[in-house]
N, C-alpha and C positions, 0 to 999 in steps of 0.2 A: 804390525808386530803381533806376534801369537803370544797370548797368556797362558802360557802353563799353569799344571796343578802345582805348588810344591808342597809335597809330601816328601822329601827324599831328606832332611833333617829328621825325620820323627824315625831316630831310628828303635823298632820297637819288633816283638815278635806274638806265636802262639796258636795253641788250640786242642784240638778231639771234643769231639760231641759221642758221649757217649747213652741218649738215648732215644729211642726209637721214635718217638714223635716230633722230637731236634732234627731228626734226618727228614720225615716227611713232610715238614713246615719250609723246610731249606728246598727241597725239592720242588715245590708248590711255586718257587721265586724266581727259579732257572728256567731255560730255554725248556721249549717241548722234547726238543730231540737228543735231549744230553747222551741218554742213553739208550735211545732207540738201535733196535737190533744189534746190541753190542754186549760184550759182556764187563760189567762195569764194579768198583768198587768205589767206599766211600773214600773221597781225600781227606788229608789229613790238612791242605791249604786254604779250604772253602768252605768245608761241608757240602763241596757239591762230589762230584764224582771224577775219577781217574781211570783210563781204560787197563786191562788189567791183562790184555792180550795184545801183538802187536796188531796195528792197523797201519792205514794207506794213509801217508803225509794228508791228501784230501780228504779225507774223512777226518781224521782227527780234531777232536775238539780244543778249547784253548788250554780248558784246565788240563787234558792231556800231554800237550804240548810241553806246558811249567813243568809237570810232572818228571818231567826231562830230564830235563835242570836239577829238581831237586834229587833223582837220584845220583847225578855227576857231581854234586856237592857232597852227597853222604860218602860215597865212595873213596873222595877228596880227603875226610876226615879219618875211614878208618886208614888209606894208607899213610898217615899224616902218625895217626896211631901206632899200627903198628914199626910204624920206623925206629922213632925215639919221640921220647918228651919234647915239648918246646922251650927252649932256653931265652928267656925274653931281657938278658941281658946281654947280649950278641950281635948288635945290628949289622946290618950287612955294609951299613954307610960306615967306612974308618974313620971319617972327619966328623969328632964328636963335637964338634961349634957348629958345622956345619948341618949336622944333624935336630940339635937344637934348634938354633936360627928355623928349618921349617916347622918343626912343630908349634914354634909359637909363634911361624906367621898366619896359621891356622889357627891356631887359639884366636888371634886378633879377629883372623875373618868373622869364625863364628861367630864370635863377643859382638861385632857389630852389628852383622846381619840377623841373625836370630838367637838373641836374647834369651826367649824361654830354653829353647833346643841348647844353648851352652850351660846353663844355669842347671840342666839335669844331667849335664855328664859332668859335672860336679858332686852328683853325688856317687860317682863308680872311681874305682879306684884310679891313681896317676897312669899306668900301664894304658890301661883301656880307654879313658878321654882321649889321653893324646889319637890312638891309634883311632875313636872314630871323629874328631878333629880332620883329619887327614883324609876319610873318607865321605865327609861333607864338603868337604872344600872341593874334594874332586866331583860331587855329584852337584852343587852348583855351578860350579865352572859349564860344566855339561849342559846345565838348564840355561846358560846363560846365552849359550848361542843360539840357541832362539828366540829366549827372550831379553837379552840384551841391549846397550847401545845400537852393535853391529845387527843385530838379528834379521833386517829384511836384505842384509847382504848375503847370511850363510846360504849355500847351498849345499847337496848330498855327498858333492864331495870334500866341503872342509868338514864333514861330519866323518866319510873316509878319511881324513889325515889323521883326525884327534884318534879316532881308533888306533892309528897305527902307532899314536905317541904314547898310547894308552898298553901296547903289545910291546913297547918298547920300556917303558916304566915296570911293569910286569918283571922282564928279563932283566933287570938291574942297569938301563940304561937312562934314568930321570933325566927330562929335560929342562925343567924349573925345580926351585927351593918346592914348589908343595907337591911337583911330584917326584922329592927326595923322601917327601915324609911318608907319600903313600908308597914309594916302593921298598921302604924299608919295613910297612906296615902290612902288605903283603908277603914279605919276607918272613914276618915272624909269626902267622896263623896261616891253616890253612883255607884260602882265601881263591876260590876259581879267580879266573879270570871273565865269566861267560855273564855273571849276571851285569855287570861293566857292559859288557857289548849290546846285551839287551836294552839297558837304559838308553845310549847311544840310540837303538835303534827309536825306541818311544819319542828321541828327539825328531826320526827320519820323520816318524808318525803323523807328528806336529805339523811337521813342514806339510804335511798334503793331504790330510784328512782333517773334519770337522765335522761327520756325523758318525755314527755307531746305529748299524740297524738292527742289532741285537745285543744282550747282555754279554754271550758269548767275545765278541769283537769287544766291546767294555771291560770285561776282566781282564782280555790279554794285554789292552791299554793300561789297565790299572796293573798288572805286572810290570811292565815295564818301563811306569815308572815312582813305583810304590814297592811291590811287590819283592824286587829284586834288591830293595837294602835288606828290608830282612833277611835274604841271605849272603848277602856282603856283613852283615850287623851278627849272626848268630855266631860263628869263627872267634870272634872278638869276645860278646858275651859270653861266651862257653856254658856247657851242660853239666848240669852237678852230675858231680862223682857217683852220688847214690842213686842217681835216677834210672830207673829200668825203662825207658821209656827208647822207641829207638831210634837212630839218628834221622831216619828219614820221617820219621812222624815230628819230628822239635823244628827240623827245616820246613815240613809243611805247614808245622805251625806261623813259620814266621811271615808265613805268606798270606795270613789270614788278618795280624795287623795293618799288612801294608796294605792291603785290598779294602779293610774296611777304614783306614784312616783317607786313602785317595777318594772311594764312594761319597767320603763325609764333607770332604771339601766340594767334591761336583756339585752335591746338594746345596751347602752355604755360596756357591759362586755362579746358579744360575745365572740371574740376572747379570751379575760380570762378563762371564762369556756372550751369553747374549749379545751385548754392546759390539762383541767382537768376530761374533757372527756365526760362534760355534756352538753346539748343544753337544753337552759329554751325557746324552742320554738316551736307553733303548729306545730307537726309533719305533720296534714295534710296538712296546709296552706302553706307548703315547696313543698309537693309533686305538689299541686295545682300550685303553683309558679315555677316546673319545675328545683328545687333543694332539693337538700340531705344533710345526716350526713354528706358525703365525701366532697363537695361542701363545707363547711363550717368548716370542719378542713383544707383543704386546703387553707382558708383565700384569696381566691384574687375575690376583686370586680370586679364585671360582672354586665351587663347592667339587667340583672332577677334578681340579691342580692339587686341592685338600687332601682327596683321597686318593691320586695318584702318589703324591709325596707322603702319605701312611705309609703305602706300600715299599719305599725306594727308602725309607728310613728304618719301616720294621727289617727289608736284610741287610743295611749296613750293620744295625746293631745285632743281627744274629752272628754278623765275621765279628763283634766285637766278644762276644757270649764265647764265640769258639776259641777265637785269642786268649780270654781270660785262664781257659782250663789248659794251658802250656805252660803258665810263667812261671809256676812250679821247678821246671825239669830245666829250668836255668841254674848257673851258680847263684848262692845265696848275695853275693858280693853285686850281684847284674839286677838283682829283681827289684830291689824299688825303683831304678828308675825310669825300667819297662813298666810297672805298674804306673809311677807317677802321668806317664805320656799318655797310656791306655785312657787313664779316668780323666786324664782333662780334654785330649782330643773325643772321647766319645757325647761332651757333655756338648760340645756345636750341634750334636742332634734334639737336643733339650729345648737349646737357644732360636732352633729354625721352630721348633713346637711352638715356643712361649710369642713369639714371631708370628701367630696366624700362618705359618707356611708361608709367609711371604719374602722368602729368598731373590725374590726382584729387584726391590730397591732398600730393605735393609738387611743388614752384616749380620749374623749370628755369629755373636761371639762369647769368650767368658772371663766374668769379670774376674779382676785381679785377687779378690776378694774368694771368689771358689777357688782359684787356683792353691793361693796359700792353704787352701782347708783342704784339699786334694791331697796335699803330701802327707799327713800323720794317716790318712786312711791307706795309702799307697804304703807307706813305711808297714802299717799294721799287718798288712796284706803279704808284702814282701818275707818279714820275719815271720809272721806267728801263721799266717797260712789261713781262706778263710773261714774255716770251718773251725779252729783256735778263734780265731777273731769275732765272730757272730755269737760264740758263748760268751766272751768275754763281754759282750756289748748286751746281752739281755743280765748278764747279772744286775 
């Protein structure tokens, strides 16, 4: 049975680096050829780069690739815009019991399975829980066919069906109670259908890969199934009113949580995978580092695993640095409880530190005890902004 990552509950977003040593530090992390002979600009998902001219399917790189994506999101939103407003009393489902009935068989799901991840969309308003209720139910269902009960039965093509019930939910044809609640939920934001097929595919992924020989092939993994809530998640959260910021930079952003939250769990689940046979880590960056596959099923830390995992922690937490400077250009209503996820998922990179690096055989985790302390700084952060908040704390 294959162990996924899940990150697909953290639904969270963000980002822009806006200075020049930010960009050359991020650069320094990335593949040699990001941008060789090409002409390139900074994204707004990574802090790595976007090509900014077209290129040949073969030559394109992965963050190119997302790049895609997130302009056929932004596009999504302004004709969403310019149409008319969205009226979020209007479901598309007539049968208002029936309507009900799934959203709170979603609430249940979540409530059971991930505890934290419900307990912060508690703090967004009724509208919006429900609706991403709806779209974690459907992004565990997805993770569970591979790692499920059934999961050494799925093959490529019940991952073709679900897609096609997924094309089907979409057009107002649900075929369960929770995909009533998600095609009602896609009914009232505008909400692609594409990063949905992506995740799908990240499950194709699972089914037949276990190594990554560069970052590049990593990122597009961690897109796919990280990546692509933030942009199923940003529709929902919506963009404040006042923010000049523009829509294809807020959707870049969100892709910069999802990339550094999936990074974070590789890191805390070496040794797990391990057991299982997979390494979710740049093959080359190992070699470079002067360690291997055997090196890392054998689990014992070495002064070269120490500072290979510097390295693999310092740029999770630069997508976290670039996440941070987005949650701004949210509404006011959405931000603490992107902030609340930001600060407690980034702090597993504290707990693998406090850990000797030794992600082998113990769990970096965080105690219940920070979590609780997370949220008035998260709250702080949300409301007053941190640059309000930083004075207020030296007075």
């Amino acid at each position: 049975m294959v162990k996924r990552k899940k990150v697909f509950t953290r639904f969270s977003v963000w980002f822009v680096p806006t200075k020049m040593n930010a960009h050359y530090s991020l650069l320094s992390l990335m593949p040699r050829n990001y941008c060789t002979q090409r002409r390139c600009k900074l994204s707004f998902s990574s802090g790595i780069f976007a090509n900014s001219s077209a290129v040949a399917n073969s030559l394109r790189s992965s963050e190119e690739r997302v790049y895609e994506v997130v302009l056929k999101q932004a596009a999504l939103v302004r004709k969403q815009r310019r149409e008319s407003a969205l009226d979020l009393k209007k479901p598309i489902e007539s049968d208002w019991n029936r309507l009900n009935e799934a959203y709170e068989r979603c609430r249940e799901v979540c409530a059971e399975y991930d505890n934290t991840f419900y307990l912060g969309t508690l703090l967004m308003m009724p509208e919006l829980r429900r609706a991403f209720w709806a779209i974690s139910v459907w992004c565990r269902r997805t993770d569970e066919l591979v790692d499920g009960p059934n999961a050494t039965y799925i093959t490529p093509k019940d991952l073709e069906n679900w897609e096609k019930r997924l094309t089907d939910l979409f057009e107002g044809r649900p075929s369960d109670v929770y995909d009533v609640a998600l095609s009602d939920t896609v009914s009232k934001y505008p909400i692609d259908i594409q990063p949905f097929k992506d995740m799908i595919e990240g499950m194709t992924l699972d089914l037949t890969k276990s190594r990554y020989k560069n970052f590049d092939e990593l990122y597009l993994y961690c897109y796919y199934v990280a990546g692509t809530v933030g942009l199923m998640s940003v529709p929902v959260l919506g963009i404040a009113p006042a923010s000049k910021a523009s829509i294809e930079s807020v959707y870049n952003a969100a892709l910069a949580l999802g990339i550094a939250n999936q990074l974070t769990n590789i890191l805390r689940d070496v040794g797990e995978d391990a057991s299982r046979g997979r390494i979710y880590l740049p093959q080359d960056e190992l070699a470079q580092a002067g360690l291997s596959d055997d090196d890392i099923f054998r689990g014992k830390v070495t002064n070269k695993w120490r500072s290979f995992m510097k390295g693999q922690i310092k740029r999770a937490r630069m997508f976290y640095d670039e996440a941070e400077k987005g949650v701004s250009e949210l509404n006011l209503t959405s931000r603490w409880a992107v902030w609340a996820s930001l600060l407690l998922y980034r702090q597993i990179l504290d707990a693998i530190e406090a850990n000797d690096y030794n992600n082998f055989t113990k769990r970096a985790y965080v105690p219940k005890a920070k979590k609780l302390l997370s949220l008035p700084a998260a709250y702080g952060r949300a409301f007053m902004g941190n640059s309000k908040l930083a004075k207020l704390i030296m007075r």
